[in-house]
C-alpha positions in Angstrom: 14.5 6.1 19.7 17.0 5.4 22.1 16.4 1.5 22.6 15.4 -0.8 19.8 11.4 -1.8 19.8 11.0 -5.3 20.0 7.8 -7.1 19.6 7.5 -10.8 19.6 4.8 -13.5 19.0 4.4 -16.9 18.4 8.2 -18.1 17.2 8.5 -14.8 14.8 10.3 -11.8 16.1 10.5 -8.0 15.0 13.1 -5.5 16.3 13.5 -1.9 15.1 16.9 -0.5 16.1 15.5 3.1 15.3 12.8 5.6 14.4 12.7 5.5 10.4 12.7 1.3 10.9 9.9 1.7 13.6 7.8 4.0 11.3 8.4 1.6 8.4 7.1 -1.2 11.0 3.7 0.7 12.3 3.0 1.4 8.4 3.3 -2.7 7.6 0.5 -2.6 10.9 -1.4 -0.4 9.5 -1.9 -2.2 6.3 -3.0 -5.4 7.9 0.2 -6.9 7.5 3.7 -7.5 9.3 7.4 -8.8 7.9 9.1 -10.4 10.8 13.1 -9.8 11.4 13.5 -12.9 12.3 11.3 -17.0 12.5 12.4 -19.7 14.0 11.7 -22.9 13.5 10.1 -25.8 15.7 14.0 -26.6 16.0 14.8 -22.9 16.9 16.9 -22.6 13.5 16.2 -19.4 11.1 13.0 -19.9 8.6 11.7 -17.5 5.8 9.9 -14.5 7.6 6.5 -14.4 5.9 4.5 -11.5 6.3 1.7 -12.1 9.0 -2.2 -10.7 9.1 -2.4 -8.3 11.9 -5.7 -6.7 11.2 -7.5 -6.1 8.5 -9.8 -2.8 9.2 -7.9 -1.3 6.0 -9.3 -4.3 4.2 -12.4 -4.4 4.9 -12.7 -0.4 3.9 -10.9 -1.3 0.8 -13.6 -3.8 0.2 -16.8 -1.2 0.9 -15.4 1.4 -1.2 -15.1 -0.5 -4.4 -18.3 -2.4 -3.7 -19.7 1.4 -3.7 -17.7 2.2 -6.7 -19.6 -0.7 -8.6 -18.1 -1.7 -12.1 -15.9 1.0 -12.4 -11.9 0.9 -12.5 -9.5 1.8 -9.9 -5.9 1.6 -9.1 -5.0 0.9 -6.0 -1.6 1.8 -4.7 0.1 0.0 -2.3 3.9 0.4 -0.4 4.8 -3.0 -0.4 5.8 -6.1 -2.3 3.6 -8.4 0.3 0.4 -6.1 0.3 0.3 -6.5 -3.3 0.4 -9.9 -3.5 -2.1 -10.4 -0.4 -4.6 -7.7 -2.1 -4.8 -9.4 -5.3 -5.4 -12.7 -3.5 -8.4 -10.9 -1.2 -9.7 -9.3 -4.0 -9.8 -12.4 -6.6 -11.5 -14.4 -3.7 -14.5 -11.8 -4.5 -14.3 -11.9 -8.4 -12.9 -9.0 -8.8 -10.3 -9.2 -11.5 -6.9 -7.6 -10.8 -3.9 -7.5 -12.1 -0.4 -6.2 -10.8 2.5 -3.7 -11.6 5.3 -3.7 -9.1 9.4 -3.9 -9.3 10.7 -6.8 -10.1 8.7 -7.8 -13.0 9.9 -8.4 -16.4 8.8 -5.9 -19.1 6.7 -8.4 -20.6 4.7 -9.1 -17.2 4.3 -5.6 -16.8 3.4 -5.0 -20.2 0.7 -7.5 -20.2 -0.8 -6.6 -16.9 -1.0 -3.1 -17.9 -2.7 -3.5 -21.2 -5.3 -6.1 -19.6 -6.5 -3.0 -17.1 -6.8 -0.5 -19.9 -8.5 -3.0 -22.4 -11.1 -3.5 -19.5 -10.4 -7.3 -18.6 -9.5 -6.0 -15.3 -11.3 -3.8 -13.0 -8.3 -3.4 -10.7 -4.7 -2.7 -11.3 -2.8 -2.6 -7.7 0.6 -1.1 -8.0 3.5 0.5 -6.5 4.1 4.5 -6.9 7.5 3.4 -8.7 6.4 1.1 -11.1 4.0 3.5 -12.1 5.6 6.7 -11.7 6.6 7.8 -15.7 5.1 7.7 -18.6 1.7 5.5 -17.8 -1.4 6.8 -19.5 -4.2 4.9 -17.5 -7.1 7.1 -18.2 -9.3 4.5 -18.7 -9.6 4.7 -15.2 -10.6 7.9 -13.0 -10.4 6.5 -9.4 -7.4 6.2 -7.2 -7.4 4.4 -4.2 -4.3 4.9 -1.9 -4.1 1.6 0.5 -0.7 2.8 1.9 1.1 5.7 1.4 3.9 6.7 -0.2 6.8 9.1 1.8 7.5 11.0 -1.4 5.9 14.0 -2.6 7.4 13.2 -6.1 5.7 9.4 -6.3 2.3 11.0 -4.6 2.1 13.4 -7.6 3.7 11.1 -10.6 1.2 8.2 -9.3 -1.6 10.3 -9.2 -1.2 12.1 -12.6 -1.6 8.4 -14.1 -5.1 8.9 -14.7 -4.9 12.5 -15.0 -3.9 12.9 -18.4 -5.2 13.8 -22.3 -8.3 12.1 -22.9 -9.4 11.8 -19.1 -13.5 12.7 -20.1 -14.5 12.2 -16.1 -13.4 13.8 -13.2 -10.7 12.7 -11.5 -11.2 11.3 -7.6 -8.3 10.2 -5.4 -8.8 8.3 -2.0 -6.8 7.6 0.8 -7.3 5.2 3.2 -5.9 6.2 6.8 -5.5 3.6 9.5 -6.9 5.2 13.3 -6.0 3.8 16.4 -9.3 2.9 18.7 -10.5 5.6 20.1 -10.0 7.5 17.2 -6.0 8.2 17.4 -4.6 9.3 14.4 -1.3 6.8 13.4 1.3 7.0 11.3 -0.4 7.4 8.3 -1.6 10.8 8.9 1.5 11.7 9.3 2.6 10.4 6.3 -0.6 12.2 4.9 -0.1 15.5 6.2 3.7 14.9 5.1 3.3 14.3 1.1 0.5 17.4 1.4 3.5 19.8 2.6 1.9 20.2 6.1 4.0 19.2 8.0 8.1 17.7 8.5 8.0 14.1 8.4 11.4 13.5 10.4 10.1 15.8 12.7 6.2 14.4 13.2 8.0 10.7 13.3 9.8 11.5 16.5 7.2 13.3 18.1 4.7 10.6 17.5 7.3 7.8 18.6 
């Protein structure tokens, strides 16, 4: 883009000085959520940018589908740090147990978290494609629910063979949920969609859509 995007509300502000930032923006809106660049204060200094709820249509469907799935497991993979942490909060509000893998966590964390979704003392396990992208056997579980979506065709695949492995008895069924624009616009999800699929160029798709 040839001048930055700039959105502001309340005392938080968000600038994206280009296309790949932009894109990384619209998918935090699409998941509910947005990181500001910058807060300020009530005495205009610099505070901690928290992430703030922008919708939560994505939510909501989240919600539905494992209410339809009843008691049985999913993983849900998610793009960011803050949409794992708000998830987990949403979804333990509604007694459904969860746990979390993502980067930053020591080994013994992980470990733990891991082995309480496989032993069944957690329905959910919400993760990052990287945490999870090598060596995981989770086929305790055969559903996986993409909440955002992940640029690389490499992470899409590792993530997803997680449950696809020796000793998987059920079949296998992956979901992803895609954010619309009212009216029925596709956004920048499907384009991230069509992307990982090999449809289409995502550099490309980016700066037609924006």
């Amino acid at each position: 883009v040839k001048e930055a995007w700039i959105y502001k509300w309340g005392n938080s502000t968000v600038i994206a000085e280009n296309a790949l930032v932009e894109a990384m923006k619209l998918r935090q809106i699409t998941g509910g959520w947005m990181i500001p660049t910058y807060v300020l204060d009530d005495k205009d200094r610099f505070a901690e940018a928290e992430p703030h709820l922008v919708g939560d249509s994505k939510l909501k469907v989240l919600i539905e589908v494992l209410e339809e799935l009843g008691s049985e497991q999913a993983i849900i993979l998610v793009q960011f740090r803050h949409e794992a942490k708000h998830l987990s909060e949403e979804l333990s509000k509604r007694k459904v147990t969860n746990s979390i893998v993502i980067g930053g966590q020591s080994d013994a964390v992980r470990s733990e978290n891991i082995t309480a979704f496989r032993n069944g003392g957690n329905r959910v396990l919400i993760g990052h494609p990287a945490a999870m992208a090598h060596g995981l056997n989770l086929q305790n579980a055969h559903y996986v629910i993409w909440f955002s979506l992940s640029y690389s065709p490499e992470f899409w695949t590792q993530a997803n063979d997680r449950i696809h492995r020796s000793g998987q008895r059920n079949q296998c069924t992956y979901i992803s949920l895609l954010s619309l624009r009212k009216g029925g616009e596709k956004t920048v999800d499907s384009l991230v969609y069509a992307s990982v699929n090999g449809k289409v160029k995502l550099s490309t798709a980016l700066l037609e859509m924006l």
